[in-house]
N, CA, C and O atoms as a MOPAC input file, in Angstrom:
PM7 MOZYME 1SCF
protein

 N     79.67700 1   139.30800 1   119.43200 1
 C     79.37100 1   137.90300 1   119.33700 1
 C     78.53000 1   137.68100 1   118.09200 1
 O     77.78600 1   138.54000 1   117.61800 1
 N     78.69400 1   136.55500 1   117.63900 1
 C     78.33200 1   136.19000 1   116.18900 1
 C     76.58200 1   135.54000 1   116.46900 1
 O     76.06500 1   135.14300 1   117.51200 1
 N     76.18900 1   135.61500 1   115.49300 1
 C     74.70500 1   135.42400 1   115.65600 1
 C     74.60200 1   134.07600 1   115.40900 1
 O     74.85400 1   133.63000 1   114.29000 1
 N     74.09900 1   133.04500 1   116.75400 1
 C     73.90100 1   131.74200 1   116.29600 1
 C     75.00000 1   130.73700 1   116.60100 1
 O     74.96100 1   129.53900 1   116.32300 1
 N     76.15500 1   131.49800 1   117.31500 1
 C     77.26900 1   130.86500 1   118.04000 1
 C     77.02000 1   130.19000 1   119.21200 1
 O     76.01300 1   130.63000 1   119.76600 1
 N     77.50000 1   129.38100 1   119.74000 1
 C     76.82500 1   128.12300 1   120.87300 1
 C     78.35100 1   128.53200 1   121.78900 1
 O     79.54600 1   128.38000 1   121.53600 1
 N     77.54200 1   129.14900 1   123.01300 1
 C     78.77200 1   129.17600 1   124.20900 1
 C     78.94400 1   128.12200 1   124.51600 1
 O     78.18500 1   127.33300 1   123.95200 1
 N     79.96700 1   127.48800 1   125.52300 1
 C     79.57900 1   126.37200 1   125.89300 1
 C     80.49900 1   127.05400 1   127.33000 1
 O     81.29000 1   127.99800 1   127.32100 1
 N     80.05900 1   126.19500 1   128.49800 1
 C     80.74100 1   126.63700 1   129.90800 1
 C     82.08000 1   126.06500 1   129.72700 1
 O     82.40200 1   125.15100 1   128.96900 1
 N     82.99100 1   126.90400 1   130.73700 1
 C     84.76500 1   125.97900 1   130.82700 1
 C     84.45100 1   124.88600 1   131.07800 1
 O     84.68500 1   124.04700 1   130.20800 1
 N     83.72100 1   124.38400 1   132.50100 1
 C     83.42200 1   122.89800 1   132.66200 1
 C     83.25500 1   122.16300 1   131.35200 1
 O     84.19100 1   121.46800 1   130.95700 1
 N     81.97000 1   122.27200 1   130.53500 1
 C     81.97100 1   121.64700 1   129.77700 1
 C     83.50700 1   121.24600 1   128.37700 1
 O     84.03400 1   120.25600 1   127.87000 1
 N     83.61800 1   122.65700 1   128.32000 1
 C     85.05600 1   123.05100 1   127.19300 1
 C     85.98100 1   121.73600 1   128.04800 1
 O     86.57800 1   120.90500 1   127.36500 1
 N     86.01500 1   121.66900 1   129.50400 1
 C     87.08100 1   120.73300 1   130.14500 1
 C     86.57100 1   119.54000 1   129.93800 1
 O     87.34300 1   118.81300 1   129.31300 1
 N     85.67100 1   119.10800 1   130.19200 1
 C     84.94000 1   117.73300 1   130.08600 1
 C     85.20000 1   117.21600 1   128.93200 1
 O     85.52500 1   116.04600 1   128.72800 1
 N     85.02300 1   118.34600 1   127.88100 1
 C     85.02700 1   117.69000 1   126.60500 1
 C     86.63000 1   117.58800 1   126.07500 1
 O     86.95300 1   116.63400 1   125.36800 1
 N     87.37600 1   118.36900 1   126.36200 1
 C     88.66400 1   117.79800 1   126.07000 1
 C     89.55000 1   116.88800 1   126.82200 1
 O     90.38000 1   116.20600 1   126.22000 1
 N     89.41300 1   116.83800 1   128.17400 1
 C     89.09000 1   115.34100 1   128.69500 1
 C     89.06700 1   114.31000 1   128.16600 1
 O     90.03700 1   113.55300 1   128.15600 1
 N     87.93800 1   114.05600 1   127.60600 1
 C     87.40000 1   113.00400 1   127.24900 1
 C     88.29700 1   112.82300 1   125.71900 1
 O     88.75000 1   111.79300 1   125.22100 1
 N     88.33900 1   114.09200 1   125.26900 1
 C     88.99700 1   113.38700 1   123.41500 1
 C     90.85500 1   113.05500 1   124.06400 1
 O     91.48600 1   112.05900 1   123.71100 1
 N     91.22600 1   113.76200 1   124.69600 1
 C     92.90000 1   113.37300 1   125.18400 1
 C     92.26400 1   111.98800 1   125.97000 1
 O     93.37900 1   111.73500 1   126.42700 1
 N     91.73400 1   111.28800 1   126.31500 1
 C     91.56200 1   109.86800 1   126.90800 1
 C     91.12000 1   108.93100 1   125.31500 1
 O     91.47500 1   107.79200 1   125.01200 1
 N     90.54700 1   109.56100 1   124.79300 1
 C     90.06400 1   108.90600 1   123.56000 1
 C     91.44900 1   109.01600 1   122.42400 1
 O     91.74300 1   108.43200 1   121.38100 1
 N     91.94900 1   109.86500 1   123.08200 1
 C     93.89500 1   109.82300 1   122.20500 1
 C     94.37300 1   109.06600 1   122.50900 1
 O     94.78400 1   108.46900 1   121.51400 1
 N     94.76100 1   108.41100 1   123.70200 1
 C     95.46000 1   107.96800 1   124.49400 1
 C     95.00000 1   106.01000 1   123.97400 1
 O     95.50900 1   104.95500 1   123.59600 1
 N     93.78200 1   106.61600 1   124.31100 1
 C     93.42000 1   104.83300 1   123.80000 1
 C     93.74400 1   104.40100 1   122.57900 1
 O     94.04000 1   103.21000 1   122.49000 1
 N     93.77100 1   105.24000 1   121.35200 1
 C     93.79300 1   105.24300 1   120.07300 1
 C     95.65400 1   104.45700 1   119.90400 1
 O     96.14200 1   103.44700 1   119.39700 1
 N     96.25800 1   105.91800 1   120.83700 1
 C     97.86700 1   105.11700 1   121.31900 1
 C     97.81900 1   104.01700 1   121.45000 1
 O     97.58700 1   103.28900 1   120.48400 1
 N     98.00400 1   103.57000 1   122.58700 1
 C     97.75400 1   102.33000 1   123.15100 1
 C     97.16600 1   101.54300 1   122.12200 1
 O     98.08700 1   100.87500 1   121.65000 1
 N     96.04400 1   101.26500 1   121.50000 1
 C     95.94600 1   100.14300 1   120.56300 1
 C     97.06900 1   100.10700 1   119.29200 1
 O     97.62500 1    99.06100 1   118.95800 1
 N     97.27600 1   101.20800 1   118.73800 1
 C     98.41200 1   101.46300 1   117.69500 1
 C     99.18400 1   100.55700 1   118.14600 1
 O     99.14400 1    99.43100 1   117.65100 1
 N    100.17800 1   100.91500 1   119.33900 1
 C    101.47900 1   100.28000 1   120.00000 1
 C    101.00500 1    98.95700 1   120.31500 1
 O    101.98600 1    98.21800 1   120.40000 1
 N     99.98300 1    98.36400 1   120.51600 1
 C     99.58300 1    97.22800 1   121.21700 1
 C     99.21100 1    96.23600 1   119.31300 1
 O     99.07900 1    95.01300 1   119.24800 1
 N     99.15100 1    96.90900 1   118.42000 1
 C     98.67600 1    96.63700 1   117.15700 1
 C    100.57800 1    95.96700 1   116.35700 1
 O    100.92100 1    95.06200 1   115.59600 1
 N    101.39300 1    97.24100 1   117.24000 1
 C    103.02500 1    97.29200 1   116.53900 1
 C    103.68200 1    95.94700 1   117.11300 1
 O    104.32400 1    95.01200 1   116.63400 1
 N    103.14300 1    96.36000 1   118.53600 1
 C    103.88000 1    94.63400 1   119.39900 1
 C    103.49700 1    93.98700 1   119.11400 1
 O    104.19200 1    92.98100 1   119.25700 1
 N    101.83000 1    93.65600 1   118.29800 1
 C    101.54800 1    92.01800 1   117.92700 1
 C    102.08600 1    91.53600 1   116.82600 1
 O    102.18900 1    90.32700 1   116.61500 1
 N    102.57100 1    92.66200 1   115.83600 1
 C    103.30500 1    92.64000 1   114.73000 1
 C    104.79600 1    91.93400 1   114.74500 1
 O    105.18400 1    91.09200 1   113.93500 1
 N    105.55300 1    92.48400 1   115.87400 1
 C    106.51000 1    92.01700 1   116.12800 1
 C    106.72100 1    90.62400 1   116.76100 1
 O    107.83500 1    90.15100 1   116.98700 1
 N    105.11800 1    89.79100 1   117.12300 1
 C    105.45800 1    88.17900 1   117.53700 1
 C    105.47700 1    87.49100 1   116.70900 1
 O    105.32000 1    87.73500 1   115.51200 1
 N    105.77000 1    86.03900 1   117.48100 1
 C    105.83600 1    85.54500 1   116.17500 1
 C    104.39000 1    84.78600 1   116.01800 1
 O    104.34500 1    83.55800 1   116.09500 1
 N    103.08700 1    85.65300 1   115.77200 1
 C    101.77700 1    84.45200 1   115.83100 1
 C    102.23200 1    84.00200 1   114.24900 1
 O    103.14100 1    84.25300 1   113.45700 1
 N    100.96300 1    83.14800 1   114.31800 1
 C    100.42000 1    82.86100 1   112.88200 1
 C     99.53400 1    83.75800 1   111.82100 1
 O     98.71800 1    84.59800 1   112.20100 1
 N     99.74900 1    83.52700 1   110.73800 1
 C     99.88400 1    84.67400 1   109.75100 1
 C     98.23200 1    84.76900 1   110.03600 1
 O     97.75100 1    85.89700 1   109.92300 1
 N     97.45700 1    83.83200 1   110.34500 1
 C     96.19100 1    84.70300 1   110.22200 1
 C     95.85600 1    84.93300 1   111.52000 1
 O     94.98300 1    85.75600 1   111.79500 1
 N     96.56600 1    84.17000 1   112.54900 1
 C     96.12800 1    84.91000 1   114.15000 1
 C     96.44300 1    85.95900 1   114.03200 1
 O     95.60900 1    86.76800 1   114.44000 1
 N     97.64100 1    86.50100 1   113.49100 1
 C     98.19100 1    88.08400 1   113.73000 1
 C     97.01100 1    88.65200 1   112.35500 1
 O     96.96900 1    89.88100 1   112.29900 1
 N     96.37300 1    88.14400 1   111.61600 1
 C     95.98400 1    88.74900 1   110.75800 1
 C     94.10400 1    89.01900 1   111.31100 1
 O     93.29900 1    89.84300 1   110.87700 1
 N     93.92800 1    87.97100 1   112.38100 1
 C     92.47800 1    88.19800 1   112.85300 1
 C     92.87400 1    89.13500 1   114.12200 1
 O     91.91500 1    89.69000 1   114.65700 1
 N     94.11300 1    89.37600 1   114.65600 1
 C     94.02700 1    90.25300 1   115.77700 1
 C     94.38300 1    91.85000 1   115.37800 1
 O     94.21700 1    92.86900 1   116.04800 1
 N     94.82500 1    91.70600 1   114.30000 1
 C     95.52300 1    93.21000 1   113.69000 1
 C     93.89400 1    93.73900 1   112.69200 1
 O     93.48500 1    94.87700 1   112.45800 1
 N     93.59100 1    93.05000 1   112.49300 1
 C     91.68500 1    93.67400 1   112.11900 1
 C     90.89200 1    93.89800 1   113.13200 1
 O     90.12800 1    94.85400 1   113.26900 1
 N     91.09900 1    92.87100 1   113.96400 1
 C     90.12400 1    92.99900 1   115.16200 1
 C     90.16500 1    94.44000 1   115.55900 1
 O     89.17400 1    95.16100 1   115.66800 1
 N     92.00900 1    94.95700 1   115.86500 1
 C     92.14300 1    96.35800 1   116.72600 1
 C     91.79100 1    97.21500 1   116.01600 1
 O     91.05200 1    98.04400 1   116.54800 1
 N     92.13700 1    97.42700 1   114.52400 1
 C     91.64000 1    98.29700 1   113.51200 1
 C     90.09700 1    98.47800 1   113.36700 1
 O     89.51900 1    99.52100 1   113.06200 1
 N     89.49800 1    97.17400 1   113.66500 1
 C     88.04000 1    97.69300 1   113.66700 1
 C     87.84300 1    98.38700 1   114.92300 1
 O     87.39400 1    99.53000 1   114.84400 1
 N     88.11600 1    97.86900 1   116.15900 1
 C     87.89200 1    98.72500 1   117.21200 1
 C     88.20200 1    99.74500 1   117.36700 1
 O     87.82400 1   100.42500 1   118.32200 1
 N     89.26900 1   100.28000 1   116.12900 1
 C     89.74700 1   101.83300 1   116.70400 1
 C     88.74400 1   102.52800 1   115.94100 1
 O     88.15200 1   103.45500 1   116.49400 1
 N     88.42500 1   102.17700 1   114.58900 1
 C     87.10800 1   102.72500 1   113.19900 1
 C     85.81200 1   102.86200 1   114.59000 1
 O     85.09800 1   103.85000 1   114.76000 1
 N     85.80200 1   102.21800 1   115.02200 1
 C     84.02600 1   102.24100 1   115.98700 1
 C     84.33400 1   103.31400 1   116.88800 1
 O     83.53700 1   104.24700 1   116.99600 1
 N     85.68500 1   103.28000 1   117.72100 1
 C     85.84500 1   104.52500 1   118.56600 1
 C     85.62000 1   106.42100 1   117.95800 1
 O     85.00300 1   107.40500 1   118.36600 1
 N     86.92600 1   105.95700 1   116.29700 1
 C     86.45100 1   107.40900 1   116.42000 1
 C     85.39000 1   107.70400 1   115.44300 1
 O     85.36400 1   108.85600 1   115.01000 1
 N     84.41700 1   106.77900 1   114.97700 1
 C     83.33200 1   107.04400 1   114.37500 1
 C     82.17300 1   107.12200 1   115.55400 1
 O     81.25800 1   107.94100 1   115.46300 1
 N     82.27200 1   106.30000 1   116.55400 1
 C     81.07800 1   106.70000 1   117.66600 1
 C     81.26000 1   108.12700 1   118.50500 1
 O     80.40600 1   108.90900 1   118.92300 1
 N     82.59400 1   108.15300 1   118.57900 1
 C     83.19600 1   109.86400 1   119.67000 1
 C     83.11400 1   110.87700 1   118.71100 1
 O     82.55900 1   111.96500 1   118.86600 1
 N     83.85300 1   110.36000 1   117.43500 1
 C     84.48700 1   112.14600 1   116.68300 1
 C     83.66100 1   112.12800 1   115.31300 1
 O     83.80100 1   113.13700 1   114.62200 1
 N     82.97400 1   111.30900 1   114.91400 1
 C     81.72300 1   111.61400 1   114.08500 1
 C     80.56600 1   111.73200 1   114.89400 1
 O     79.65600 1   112.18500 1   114.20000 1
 N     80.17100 1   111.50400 1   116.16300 1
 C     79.11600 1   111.75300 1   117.48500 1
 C     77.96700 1   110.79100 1   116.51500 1
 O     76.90800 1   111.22900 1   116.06600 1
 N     78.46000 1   109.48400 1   116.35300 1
 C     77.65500 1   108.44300 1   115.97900 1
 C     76.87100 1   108.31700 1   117.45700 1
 O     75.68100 1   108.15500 1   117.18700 1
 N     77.02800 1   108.32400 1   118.67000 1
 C     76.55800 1   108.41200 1   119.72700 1
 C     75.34600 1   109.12300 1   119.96700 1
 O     74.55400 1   108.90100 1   120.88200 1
 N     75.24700 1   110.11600 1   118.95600 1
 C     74.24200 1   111.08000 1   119.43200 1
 C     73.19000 1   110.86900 1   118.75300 1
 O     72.14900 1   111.42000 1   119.11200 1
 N     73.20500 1   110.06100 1   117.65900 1
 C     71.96100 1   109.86700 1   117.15400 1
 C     71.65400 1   108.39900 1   116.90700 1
 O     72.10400 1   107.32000 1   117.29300 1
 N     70.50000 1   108.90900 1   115.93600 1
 C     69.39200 1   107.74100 1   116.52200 1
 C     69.79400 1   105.97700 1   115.75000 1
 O     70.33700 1   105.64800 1   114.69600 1
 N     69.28400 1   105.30200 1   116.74300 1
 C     69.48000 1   103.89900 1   116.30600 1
 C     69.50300 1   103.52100 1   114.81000 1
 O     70.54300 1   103.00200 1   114.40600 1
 N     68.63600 1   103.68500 1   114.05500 1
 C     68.68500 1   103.51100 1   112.81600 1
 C     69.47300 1   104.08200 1   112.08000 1
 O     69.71100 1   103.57100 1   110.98600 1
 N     70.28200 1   105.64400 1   112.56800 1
 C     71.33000 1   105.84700 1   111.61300 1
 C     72.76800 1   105.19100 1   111.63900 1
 O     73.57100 1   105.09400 1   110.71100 1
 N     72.90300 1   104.66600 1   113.25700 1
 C     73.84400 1   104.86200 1   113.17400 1
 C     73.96500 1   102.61000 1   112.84000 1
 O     75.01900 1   101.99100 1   112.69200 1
 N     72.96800 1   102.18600 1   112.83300 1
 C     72.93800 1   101.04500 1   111.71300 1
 C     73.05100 1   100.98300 1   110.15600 1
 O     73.24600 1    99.96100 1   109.49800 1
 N     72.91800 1   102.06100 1   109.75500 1
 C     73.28400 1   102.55200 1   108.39600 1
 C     74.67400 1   102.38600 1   108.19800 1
 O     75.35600 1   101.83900 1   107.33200 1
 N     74.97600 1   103.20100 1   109.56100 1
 C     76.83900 1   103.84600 1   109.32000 1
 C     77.58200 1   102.37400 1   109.59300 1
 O     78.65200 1   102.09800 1   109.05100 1
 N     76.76000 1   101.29500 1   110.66500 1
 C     77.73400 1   100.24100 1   110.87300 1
 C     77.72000 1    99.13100 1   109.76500 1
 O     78.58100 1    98.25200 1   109.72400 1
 N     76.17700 1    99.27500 1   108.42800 1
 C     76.25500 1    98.40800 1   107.87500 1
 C     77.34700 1    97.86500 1   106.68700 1
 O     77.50100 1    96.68300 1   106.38300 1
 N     77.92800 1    98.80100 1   106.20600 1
 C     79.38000 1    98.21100 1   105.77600 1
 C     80.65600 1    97.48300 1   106.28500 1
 O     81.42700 1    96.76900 1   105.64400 1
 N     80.69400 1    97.90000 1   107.81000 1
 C     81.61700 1    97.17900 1   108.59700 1
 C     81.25100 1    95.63100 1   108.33400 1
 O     82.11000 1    94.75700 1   108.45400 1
 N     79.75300 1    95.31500 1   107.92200 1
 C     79.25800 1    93.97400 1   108.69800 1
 C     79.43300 1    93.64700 1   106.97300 1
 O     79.92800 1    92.52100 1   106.92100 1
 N     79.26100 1    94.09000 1   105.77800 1
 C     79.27800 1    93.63700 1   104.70700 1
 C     80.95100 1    93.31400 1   104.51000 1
 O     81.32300 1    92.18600 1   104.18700 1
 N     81.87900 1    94.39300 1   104.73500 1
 C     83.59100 1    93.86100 1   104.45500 1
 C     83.93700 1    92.59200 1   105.66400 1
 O     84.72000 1    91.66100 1   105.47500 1
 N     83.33100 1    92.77800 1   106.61900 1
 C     83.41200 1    91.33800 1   107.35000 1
 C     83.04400 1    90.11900 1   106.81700 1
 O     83.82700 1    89.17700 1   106.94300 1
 N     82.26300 1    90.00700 1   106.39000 1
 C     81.39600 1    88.67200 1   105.84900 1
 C     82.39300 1    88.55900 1   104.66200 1
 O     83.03800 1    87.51500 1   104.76700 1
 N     82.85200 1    89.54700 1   103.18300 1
 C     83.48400 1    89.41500 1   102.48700 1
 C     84.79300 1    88.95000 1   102.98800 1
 O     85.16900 1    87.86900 1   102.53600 1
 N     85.45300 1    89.46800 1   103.71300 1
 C     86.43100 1    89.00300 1   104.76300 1
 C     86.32400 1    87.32100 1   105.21700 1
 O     87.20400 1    86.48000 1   105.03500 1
 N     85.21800 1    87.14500 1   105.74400 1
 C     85.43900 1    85.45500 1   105.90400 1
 C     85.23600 1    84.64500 1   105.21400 1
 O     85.69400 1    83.50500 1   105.29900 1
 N     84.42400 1    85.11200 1   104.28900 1
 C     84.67000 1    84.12400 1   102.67300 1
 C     85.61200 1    84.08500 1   102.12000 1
 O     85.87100 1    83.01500 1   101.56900 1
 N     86.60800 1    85.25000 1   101.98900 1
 C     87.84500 1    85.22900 1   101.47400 1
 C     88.47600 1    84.36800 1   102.04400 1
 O     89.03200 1    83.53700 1   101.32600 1
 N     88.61300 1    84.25700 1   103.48000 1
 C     89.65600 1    83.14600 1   104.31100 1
 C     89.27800 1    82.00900 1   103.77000 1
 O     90.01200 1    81.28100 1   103.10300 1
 N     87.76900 1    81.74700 1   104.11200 1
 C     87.44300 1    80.14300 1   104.22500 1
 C     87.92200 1    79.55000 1   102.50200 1
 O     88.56300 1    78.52500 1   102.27100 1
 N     87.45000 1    80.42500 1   101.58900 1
 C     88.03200 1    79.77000 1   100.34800 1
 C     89.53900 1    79.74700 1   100.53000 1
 O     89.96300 1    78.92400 1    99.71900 1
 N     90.47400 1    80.23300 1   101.17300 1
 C     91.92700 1    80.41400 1   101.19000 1
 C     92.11800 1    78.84400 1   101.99800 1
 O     92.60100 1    77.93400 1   101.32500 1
 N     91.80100 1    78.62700 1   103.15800 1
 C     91.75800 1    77.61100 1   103.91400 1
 C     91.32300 1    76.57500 1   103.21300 1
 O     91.97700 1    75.53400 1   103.14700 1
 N     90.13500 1    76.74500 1   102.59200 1
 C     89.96100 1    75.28900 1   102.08200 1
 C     90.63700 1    74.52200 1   101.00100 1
 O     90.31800 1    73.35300 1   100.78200 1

């Protein structure tokens, strides 16, 4: 055994792959749920505020699970979300000048 290697129990080894095949599964599911909204007929920016919406929600999933944004502390992981909140805001200025 290697010096500094982290056992971890089967339970846990199970728990934890568990949890990332459910965190697959969801990732599915929004993809396909992202393809069918594609295929209605909304409006170019309803389909265009619901096809960001899912894309951001899938960026938060696997940045909170598979970067373990979860595990640390409040202030970093406001660091990691503060660009989401800067391309958003750029994002609705872009519309509103488009709209107006």
């Amino acid at each position: 055994m290697a010096t500094g290697s982290a056992l971890i129990s089967p339970e846990s080894a199970k728990k934890s792959a568990l949890m990332h095949l459910s965190l697959f599964l969801v990732l599915i599911v929004v993809t396909l749920a992202q393809l069918y909204l594609k295929s209605q007929n909304y409006e170019h920016l309803t389909n265009a505020f619901l096809q960001t919406a899912m894309a951001l929600f899938k960026v938060f999933i696997v940045a909170f699970y598979f970067m373990h944004l979860k595990e640390e502390a409040m202030w970093l992981k406001f660091i990691a979300i503060l660009p989401v909140f800067a391309v958003l805001y750029t994002v609705f200025v872009v519309v509103e000048s488009i709209v107006r």
